[in-house]
N, C-alpha and C positions, 0 to 999 in steps of 0.2 A: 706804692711810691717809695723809692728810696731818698734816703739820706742818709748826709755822709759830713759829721760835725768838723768844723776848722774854726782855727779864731778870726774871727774879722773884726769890722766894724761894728757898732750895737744896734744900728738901724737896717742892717742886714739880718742878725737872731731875729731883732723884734718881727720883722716881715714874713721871716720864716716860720715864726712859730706861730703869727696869723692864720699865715697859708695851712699849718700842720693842723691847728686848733677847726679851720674850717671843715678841710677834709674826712678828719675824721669824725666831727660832728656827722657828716654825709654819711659815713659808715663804707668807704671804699677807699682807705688810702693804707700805709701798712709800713712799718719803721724797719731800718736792716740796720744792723751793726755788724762789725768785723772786730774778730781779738785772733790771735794766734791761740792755737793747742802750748800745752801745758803751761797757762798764763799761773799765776802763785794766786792764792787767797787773797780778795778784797782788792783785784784788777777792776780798774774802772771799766763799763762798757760804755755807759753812755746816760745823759739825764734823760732816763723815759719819762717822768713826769712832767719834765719839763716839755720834751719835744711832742708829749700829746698833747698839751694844752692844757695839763689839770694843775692845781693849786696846789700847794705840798699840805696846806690846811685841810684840803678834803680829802687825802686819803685815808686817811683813818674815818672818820665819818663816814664818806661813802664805802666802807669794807674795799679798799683797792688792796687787788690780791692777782698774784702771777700764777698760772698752770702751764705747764708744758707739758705738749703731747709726746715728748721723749723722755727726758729726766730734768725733773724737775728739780733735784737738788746740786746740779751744775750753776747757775745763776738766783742771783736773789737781787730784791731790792731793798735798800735801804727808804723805810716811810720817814724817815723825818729830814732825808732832802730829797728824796726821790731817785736816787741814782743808782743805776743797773752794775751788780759788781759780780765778779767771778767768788764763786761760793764752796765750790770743791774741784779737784784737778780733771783737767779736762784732757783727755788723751784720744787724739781725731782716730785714730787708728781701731781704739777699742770702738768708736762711736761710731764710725761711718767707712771702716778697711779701709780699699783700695777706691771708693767710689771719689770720682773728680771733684764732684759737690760736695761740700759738707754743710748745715745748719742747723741751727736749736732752736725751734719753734717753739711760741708762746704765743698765750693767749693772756690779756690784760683786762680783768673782771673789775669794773665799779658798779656800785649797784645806785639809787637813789638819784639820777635814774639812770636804770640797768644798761651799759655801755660795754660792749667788748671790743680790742684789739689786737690786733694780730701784729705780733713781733718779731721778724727772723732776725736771727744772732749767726751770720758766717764766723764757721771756726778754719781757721788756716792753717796748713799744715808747713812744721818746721823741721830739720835735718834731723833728729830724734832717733833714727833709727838707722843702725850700719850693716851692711852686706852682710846675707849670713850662707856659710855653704851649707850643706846635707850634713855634711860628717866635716869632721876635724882631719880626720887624718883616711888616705885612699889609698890602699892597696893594688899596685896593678903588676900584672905580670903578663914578661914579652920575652917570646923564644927568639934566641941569638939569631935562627937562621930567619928573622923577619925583614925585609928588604926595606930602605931607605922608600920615604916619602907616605908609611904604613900612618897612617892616623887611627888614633884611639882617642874614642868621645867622653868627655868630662863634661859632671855636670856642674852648672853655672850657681853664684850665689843666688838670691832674693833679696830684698829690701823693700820694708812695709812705705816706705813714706812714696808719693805720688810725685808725678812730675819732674823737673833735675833732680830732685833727693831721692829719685831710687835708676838715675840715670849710671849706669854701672860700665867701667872700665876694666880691664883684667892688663896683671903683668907677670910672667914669671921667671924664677931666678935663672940668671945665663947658663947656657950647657952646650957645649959641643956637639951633642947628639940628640938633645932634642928642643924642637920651636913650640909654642902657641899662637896658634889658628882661630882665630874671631872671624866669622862669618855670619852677615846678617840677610837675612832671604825678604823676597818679597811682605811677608805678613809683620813686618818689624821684629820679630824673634831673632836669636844669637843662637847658633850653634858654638860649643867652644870645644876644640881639638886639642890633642898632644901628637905633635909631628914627629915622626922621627927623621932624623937628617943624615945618620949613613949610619951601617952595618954595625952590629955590636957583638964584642969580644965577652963573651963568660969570663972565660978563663982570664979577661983582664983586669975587666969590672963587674962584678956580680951582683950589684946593685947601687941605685941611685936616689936620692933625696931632694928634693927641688920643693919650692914654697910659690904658692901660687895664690896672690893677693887680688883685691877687687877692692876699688871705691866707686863712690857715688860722685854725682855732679853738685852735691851742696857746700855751704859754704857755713864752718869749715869742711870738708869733707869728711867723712867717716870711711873705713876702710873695715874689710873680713879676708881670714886668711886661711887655706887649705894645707895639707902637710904632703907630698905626693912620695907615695915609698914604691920608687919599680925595681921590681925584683926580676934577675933573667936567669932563662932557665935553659937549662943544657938539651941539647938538640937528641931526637929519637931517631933514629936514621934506619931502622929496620921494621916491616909492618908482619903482624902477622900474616897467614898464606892457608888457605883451604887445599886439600887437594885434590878437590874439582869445584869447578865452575860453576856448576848444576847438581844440583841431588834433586833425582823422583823418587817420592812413595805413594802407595797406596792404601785408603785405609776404610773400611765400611764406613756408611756414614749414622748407623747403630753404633758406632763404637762408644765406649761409656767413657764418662768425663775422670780426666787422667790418663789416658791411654796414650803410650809412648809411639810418637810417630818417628823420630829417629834421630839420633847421636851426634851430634855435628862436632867435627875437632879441628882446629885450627893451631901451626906452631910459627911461634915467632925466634928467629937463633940469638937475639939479645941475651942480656941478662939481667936479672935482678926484675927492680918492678918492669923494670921496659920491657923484661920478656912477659910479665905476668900477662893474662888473656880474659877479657869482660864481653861474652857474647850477649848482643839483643839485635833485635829488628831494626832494621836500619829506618829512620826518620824519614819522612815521615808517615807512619806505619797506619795503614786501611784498617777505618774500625772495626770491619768482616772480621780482619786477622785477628787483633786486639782482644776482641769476644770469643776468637772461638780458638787459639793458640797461647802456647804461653812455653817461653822461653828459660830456661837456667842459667845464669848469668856466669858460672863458673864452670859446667858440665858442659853445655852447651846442648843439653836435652831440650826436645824437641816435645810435648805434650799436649789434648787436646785439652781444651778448657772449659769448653759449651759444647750445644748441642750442633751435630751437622748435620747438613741436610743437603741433600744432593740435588732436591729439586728447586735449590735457592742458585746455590754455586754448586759447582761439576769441578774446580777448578781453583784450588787457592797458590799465587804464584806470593811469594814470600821472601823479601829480599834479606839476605841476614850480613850482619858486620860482627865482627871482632877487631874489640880497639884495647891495646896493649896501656899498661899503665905507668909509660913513660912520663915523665915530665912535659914533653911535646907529646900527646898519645898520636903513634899512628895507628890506620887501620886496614883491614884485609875486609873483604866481599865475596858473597856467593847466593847463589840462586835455589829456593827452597820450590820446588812445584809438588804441590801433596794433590792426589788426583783422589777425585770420592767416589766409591760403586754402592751404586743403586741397590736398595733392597726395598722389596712392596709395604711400604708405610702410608699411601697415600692412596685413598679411595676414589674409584672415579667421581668425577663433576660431570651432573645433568642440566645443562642449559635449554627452556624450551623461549624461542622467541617468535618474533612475525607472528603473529596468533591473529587468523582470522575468525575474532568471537564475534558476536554469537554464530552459531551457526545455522541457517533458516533450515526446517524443520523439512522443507523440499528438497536439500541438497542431492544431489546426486552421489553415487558413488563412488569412491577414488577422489572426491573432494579433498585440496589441501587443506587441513586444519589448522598445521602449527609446524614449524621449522624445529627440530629438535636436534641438538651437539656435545657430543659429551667430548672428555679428555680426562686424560689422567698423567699428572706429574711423577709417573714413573716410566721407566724407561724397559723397553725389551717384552718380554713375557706379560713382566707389572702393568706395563703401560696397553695392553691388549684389552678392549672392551668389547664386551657384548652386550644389548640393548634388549628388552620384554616390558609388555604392556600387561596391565593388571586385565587377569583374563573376561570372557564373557563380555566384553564391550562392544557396538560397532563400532570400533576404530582399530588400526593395525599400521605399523611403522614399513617403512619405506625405506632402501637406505638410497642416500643418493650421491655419496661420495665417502670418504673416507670420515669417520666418526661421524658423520652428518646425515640427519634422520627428517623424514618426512612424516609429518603425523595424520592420517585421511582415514575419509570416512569408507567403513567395509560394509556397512549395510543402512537401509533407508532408516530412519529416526522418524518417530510420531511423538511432538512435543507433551501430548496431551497425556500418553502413556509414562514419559522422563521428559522432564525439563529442562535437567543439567545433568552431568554425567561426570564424576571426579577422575581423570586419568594417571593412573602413577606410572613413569617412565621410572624402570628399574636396570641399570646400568652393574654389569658386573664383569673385574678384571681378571685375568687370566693368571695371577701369582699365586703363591704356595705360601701362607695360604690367602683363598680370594678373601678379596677385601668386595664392598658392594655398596652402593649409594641410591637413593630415588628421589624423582621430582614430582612434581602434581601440579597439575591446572586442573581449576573448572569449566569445563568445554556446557557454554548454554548453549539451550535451542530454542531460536529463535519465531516467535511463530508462525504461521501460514494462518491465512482466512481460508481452512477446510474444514470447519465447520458451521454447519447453518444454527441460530438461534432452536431450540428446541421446546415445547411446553408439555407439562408435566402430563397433560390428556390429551386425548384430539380436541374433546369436547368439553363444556362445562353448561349445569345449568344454574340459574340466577332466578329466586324470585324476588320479585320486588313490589312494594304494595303500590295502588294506581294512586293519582292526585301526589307524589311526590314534590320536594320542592326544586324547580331549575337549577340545573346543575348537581344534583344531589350524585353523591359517589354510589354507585350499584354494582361495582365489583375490581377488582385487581387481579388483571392478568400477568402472567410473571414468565419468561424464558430464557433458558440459560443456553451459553453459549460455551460450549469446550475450551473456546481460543484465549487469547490473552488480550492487553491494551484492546486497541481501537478495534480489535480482531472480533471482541466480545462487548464491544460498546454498544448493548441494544436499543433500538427504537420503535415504538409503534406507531401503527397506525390502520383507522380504518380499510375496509376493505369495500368500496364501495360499491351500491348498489340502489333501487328504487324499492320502496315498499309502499304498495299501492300506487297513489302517485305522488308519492314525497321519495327524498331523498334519505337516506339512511342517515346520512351526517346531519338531517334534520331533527332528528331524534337522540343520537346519543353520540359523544365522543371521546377519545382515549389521547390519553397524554404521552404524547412523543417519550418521554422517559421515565416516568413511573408506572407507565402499563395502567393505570387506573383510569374505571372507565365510568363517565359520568351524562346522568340525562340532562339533556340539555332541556326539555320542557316535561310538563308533567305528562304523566300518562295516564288515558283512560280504560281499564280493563272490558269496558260495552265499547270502546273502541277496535282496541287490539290489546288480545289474549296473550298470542306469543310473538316474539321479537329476535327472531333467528338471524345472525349476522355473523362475520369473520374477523376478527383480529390479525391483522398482520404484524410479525416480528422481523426485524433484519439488523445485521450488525452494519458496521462501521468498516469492516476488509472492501480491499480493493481486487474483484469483485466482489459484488456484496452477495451475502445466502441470508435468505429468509426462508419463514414457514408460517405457515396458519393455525388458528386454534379459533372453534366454532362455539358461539355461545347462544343459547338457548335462555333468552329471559321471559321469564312467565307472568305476567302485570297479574297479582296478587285483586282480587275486589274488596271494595270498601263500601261500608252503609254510605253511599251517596248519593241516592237517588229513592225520592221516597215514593209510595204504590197513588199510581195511576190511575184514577176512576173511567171506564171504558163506557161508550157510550150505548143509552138503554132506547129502546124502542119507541119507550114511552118518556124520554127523559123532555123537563119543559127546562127550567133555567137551567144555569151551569151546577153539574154535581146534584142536580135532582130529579129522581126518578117519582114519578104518578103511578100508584098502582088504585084499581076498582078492586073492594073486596065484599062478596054477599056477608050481610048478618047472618048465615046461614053456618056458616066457615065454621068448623068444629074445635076442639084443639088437637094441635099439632098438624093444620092445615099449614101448605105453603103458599105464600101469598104474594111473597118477592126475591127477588135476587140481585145482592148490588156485585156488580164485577169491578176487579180491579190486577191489574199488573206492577211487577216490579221491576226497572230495568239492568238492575242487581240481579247476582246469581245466590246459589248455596241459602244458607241462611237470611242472606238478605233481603233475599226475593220470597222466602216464604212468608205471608200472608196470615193474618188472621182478624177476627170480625169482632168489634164488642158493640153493642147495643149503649149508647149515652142516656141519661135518666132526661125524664121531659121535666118539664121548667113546673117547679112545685112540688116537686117530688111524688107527682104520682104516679102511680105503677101502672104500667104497660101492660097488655093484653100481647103484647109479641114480644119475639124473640128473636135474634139472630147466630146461624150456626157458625161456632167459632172458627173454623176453615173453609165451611163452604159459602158464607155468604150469604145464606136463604133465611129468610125471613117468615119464618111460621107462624101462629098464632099459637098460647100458651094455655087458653081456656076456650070456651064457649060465647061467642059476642052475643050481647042482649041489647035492649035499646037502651040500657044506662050508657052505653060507648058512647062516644062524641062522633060525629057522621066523618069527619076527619079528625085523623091521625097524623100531626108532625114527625119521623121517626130520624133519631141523629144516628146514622153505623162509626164507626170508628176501625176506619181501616191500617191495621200497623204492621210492621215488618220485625222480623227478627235478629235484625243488626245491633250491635253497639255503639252509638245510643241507637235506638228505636227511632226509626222515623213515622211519620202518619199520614191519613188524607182522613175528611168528613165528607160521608155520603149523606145528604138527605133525603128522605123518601117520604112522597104525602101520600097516606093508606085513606081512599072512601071505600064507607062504607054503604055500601048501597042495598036495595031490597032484594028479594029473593030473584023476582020477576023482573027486575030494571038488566041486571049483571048480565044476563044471555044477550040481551038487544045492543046494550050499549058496545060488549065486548067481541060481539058473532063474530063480526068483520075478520075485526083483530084473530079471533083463537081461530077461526076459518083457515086463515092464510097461516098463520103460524103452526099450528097442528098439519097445514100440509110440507109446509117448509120444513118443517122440523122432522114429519115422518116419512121426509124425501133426504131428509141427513143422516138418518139413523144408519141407514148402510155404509153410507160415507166416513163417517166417524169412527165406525166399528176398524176401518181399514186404517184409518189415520191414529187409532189409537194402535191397533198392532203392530205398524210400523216404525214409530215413534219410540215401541216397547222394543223391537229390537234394534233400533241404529243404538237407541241406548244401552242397550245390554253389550253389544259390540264394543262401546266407548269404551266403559266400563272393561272389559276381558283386556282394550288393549293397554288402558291405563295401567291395570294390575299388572300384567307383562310386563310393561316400560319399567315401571318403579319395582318390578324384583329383580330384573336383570343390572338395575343400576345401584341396587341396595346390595348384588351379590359381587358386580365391580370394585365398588368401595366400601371396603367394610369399616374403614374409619371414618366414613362421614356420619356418621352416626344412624340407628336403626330407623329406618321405614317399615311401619309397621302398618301399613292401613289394615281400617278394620274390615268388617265383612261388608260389602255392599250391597248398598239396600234399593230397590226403583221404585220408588213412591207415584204411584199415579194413582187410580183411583181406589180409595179404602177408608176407614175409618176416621182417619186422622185429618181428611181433607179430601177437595176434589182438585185438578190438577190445574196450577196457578200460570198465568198469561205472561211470557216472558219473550222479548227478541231474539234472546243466541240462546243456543246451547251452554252450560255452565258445569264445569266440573273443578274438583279440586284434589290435588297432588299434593302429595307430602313436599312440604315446603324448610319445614325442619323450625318452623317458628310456633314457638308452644304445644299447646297439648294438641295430639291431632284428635280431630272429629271420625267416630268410626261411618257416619252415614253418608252414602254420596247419596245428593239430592241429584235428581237429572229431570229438567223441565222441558216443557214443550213448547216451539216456536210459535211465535202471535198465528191467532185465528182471526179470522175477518169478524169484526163485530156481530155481524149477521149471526155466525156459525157459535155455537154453544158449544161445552162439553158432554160428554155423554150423557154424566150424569144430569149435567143441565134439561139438555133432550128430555131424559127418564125423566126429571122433576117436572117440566113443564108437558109431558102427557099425562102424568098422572095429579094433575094441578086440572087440566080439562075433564078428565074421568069424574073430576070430583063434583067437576059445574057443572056435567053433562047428567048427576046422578043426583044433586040438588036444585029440586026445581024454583 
């Protein structure tokens, strides 16, 4: 809000200072005063106390205190009537220049309670300051022969004060020959001139004195005054003279800095200084020339300065003057052309562009590769190139125009052999002496799907133990592929087929990218032994190349099947056999036989017999042989024996763990005379069945003895030729093999397949191949059975 104090009436102040007291309670109103620049110490500005609404009693109590954010020691207030007074000199000039605004802000702190106000103080600006020129006194000088109406520009005063006070007028003293020219242009600016108004006499007036004054539009005015001294000066009337128009030199462009390119003379027929002679380059001189000439200002020598070069400029055209040092100087002209020759300083340039990289690995030949351009910034001989490739490359240049080279392929590329191939284009020019340059690229190659996935064998074999868990990993197949990217991006997959009547992918599968190949269900080795199948590999080229690799997995056996009680002639419950035996029976009679099979091979399926203790520990009168089965008696039976006999066999295998079965066998013992009647029947037909086998047996054992012996030769073959393939899969060493059929250690044990075992490469190997013989019809006994059971009848035919 402004205000702006007068005297009036008192019901006018008191409303006013209502209205002020209200406002700035509100905190948005704001007091302005006006004083003029350089007001004297203890100018009144104006009662702030009063026009804010405070009491002259609370300024001292409430701390009422002024800051300005400009200088605070320009105004002050007086506390004990509250009234704003000028405190030191105020000069608008120093405080605020040329700006059209001026004021003295303040801010008005009471505290109790904390109250600020804001106070602008406009400062006004008064005529204070007078026109000033540049200089006091101006020098000018004008030759006699300068024609009427010539203007020569003078500069104008300045005056700090704003507004009409620095509103400026010019006048100067009267002269017959010359006026001032005030001219004011669109932008408000003053150009100020000296006219001249007709022709001037040297020889009559040789100079002039004139006072050239300026005021301001203030009131009083202030005025500035210039002193003007024109001095005239006697005419030159003869110019210096070349005597020709043109000079050509020539000069290497090796030439070393300071070498004299040539003498230039100029005469003028004046005298004195008019004739004297100041050669330079006439204005305004090409920085080329500047940098690379340099002129004598009184010789008129002509010398290089920097370095030349010809393949910049071929050509410096040089204008040169001589201006005589007349009083009026004239001057003369002439035409410098220094012409440069080439000497071989500049080695050629190998540009290779257009480059078709990579380059696919099928390219043909005479393929364009790469655009190749040389040049050379010299000129003639210098500037002649010739072009060579760094030798033994498939590649060789082409030319196909003047400096311009074709870069193609000279023989077929296999990426797999070179990848990339660095080519240096060596560029050399024809100077004395040669100068020589090269460039390089890396030419890749690109690659082709030509080749197929390959694995490391054709074949591989896997064992793997049977009963496995689904899914279990049984092997990684791995094939590599020559190519690059998606060239050799391998994938597998089975290669399908049926085995038995399943599907192959029912069994096991291979992971499209790790090559790892895993069963899908467990496997039983009394199912299936071996599990011969294909792998297929193929990349990712378009078209695609694949290959095979054949894997042979061998289902490992495991104790998981424990031995089988086969059934007996005389068998009455389950797993019990009834045997009749006379008290006659001596020791080391045979009196039974419990049969049993294993459906395990090797170890697992060998068999053997323990005899269990009967309930109370009493001791048995029999015995059972530990592999065969048979059940003999140990002493002599008396009538202490009990007429039956409970006998528990304990039939176990040799796996780990051990599996079992319990045979029972109830042994009577009957009288000498009962054993023929009860048993006639029976040994009748059994002694003829059996000595109708005997031949039969004898052939089935032979045979039996060599399909196994055969196994056996081809197994040892198989595993030495694949032990002398790979010497680093470590040593197969089986041991000597042995055909266990009928001997000591056993009679030959009831089994469904054939069972053999191969170096598997998993722990210690076993040196014995066991080889067993296919199920017999319960009917049909072993040989040795046969042999025990006639000589089991001999015995009762000989005990009556």
């Amino acid at each position: 809000m402004l205000l702006f104090w007068q005297t009036g009436p008192g019901s006018r102040c008191l409303l006013l200072s209502l209205l002020l007291l209200t406002t700035w309670e509100a905190g948005s109103g704001q007091l302005h005063y006006s004083i003029p620049e350089e007001a004297k110490h203890g100018t009144f500005v104006g009662r702030i106390a009063q026009d804010l609404g405070l009491e002259l009693t609370e300024l001292v109590p409430r701390l009422f205190r002024v800051a300005s954010k400009d200088r605070g020691d320009l105004l002050e207030v007086n506390l004990q009537n509250g009234i704003l007074f000028v405190n030191s000199r105020i000069d608008r000039e120093e405080l605020c220049g040329r700006s059209a605004e001026c004021s003295i802000h303040l801010e008005v702190i009471v505290d109790r309670p904390l109250q600020v106000f804001h106070v602008e103080v406009e400062v006004r600006d008064i005529n204070d300051n007078p026109p000033v020129f540049p200089e006091t006194n101006k020098n000018i000088v004008i030759a006699e022969s300068r024609p009427p109406e010539t203007r020569f520009p003078l500069d104008g005063a300045s005056d700090a004060d704003i507004g009409v006070n620095s509103a400026l007028t010019y006048r100067l003293d009267p002269s017959d020959y010359f006026a001032l020219d005030t001219q004011n242009n669109r932008e408000r600016t003053s150009s100020l001139s000296l006219v001249l108004k007709k022709s001037l006499d040297r020889e009559e007036i040789q100079e002039y004195s004139l006072l050239l004054t300026a005021s301001d539009g203030g009131k009083p005015e202030l005025t500035g005054t210039v002193q003007l001294l024109i001095t005239i000066l006697d005419v030159n009337d003869n110019a210096p003279e070349f005597d020709r128009f043109v000079y050509k030199v020539k000069v290497l462009e090796d030439a070393l800095n300071g070498t004299l390119v040539i003498n230039l003379n100029a005469t003028d027929p004046d005298e004195g200084i008019n004739g004297d002679i100041i050669y330079s380059f006439r204005r305004p001189v090409s920085p080329a020339v500047v940098h690379t000439f340099n002129i004598d200002p009184n010789s008129g020598e002509v010398r290089t300065k920097g370095l030349l070069d010809f393949e910049e400029i071929k050509l410096y055209e040089i204008p040169v003057e001589a201006v005589d040092k007349g009083n009026i100087p004239m001057t003369g002209h002439c035409t410098l052309l220094v012409e440069l020759l080439d000497v071989n300083d500049n080695a050629p340039e190998v540009t290779i562009t257009s480059l078709s990289l990579p380059v696919r690995e099928d390219a043909q030949p005479s393929t364009v590769i790469a655009l190749v351009s040389v040049s050379d910034r010299d000129s003639g001989d210098n500037g002649q190139v010739t072009c060579s490739l760094t030798p033994h490359l498939p590649f060789k240049l082409v030319s196909t125009f003047k400096n311009y080279y074709s870069l193609v392929l000279d023989s077929a590329l296999d990426r797999e052999t070179t990848a990339d191939y660095k080519v240096v284009v060596t560029a050399r020019d024809r100077g004395s002496p040669s100068l020589w340059s090269t460039a390089s690229v890396s030419v890749e190659v690109a690659d082709v799907n030509d080749n197929a996935p390959t694995f490391g064998q054709p074949e591989y074999t896997v064992f793997v133990k049977e009963n496995n868990p689904p899914g279990a990993h049984i092997f990684t197949v791995s094939a590599m592929d020559a190519d690059a990217q998606e060239n050799a991006l391998v994938s597998y997959s089975l290669v399908e087929r049926r085995v038995g009547e399943r599907l192959l992918s029912s069994y096991v599968s291979v992971h499209a990218e790790s090559g790892k190949v895993f069963a899908l269900q467990p496997l039983d080795h009394e199912e299936l032994e071996l599990l011969q199948f294909q792998v297929s590999a193929r990349d990712a080229g378009v078209p695609a190349l694949g290959s095979n690799v054949t894997l042979q997995v061998f289902v490992l056996d495991e104790n998981d099947n424990a031995p089988t009680l086969l059934p007996h002639r005389a068998v009455g419950a389950v797993g019990t056999v009834t045997e009749l035996v006379p008290r006659s029976a001596g020791s080391g009679q045979v009196v039974a036989k419990v049969r049993a099979v294993d459906a395990d091979s090797g170890y697992n399926a060998w068999l053997s017999y323990e005899l269990q203790l009967a309930a109370g520990g009493m001791r048995s009168p029999f015995r059972v042989g530990l592999y065969t089965g048979e059940i003999s008696t140990t002493r002599s039976l008396d009538e202490a024996d009990a007429p039956r006999q409970r006998l528990l066999v304990l039939v176990k295998d040799h796996g780990e763990p051990a599996l079992t079965a319990t045979a029972t066998v109830l042994v009577s013992l009957v009288e000498n005379g009962q054993a023929p009647k009860i048993s006639s029947l029976a040994s009748e037909s059994t002694a003829s069945s059996e000595a109708s086998l005997v031949t039969v047996n004898v052939y089935l054992i032979i045979a039996i003895c060599s399909v196994s012996s055969l196994l056996v030769l081809t197994l040892l073959l198989y595993t030495a030729l694949r032990c002398s393939a790979r010497p680093t899969d470590g040593a197969c060493a089986p041991g000597k093999p042995m055909l266990v059929c009928s001997s000591a250690v056993g009679s030959w044990s009831y089994s469904q397949q054939r069972r053999q075992r191969v170096c598997s490469g998993e722990g210690p190997p076993k040196t014995d191949l066991m080889a067993f013989s296919p199920s017999l019809p319960p009917v049909l006994g072993s040989a040795e059975d046969t042999c025990q059971r006639e000589r089991q009848v001999e015995h009762l035919k000989e005990d009556p």
